[in-house]
C-alpha positions in Angstrom: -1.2 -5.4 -1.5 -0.9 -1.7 -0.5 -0.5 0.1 2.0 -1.3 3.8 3.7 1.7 6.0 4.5 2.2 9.5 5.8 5.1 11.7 5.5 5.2 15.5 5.2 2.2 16.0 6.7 0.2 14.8 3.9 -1.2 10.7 3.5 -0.2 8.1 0.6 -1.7 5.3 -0.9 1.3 3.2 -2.3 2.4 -0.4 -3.8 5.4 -2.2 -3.9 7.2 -1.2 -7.4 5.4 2.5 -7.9 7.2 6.1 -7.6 5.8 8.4 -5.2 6.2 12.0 -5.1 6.8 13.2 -1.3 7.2 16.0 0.4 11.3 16.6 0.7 13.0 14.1 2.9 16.5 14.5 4.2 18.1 11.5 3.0 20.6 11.1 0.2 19.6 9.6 -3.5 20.1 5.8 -3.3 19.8 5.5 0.1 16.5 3.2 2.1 14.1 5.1 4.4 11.4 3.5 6.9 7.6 5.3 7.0 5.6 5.3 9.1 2.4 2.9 8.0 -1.6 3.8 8.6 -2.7 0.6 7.2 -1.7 -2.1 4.9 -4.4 -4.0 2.8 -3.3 -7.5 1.5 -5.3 -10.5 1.0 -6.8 -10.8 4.2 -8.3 -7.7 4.6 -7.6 -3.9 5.6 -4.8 -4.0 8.8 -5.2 -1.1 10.7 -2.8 1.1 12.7 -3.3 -0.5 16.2 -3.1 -4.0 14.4 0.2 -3.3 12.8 2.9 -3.3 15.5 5.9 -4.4 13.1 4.5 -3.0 9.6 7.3 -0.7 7.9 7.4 0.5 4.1 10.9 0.7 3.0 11.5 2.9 0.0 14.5 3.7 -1.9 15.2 7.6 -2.6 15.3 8.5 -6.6 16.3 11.7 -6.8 15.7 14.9 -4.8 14.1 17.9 -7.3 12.0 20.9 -7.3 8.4 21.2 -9.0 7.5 23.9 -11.5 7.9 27.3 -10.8 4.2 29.0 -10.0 3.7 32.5 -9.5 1.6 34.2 -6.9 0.5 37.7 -8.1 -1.0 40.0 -5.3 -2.9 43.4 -6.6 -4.9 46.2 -4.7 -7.4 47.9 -6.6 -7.3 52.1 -6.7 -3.9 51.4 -4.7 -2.3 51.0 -7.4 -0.1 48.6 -6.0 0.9 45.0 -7.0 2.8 42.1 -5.9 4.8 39.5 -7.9 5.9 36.4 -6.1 7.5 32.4 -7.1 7.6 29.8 -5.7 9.4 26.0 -6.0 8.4 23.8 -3.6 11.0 20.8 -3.5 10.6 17.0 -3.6 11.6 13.7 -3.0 11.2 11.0 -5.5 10.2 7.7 -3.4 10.9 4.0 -5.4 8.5 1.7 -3.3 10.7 -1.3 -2.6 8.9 -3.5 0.4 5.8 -3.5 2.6 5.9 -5.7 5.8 3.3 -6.8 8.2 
């Protein structure tokens, strides 16, 4: 069984018992969050969104973090001017504890 989440602007495909790397969440390490479902597939077939009116994915919060630094460089030829810029985008670490129909 899976099932389709989204979060963070961005779309999941997760199972019970994985870790999912998510856009950051505000919510606490070791605390339970509810997201929102697109579709579930179990035994019976794919569920879509309009057939699912009580399907929640409840995942557990791991750890908040940032990724790896990456660096954005930005030059103008016969300027002779360049641009050095880093970024970290943060994270939430997702434990996938339940998915409901």
């Amino acid at each position: 069984m899976y099932a389709i989440i989204a979060t963070g602007g961005k779309q999941y495909k997760v199972a019970v018992g994985e870790d999912v790397f998510v856009e950051k969440l505000e919510a606490e390490a070791g605390k339970n969050v509810e997201l929102p479902v697109l579709a579930v597939s179990d035994e019976n077939g794919l569920h879509l969104q309009d057939q699912l009116r009580n399907a929640k994915v409840v995942a557990s919060v791991v750890k908040q973090g940032r990724n790896k630094k990456i660096y954005v460089m930005r030059y103008t030829p016969k300027k002779r001017s360049k641009r050095k810029q880093g970024h970290r985008q943060p994270y939430t670490r997702l434990h996938i504890e339940n998915i409901t129909l």
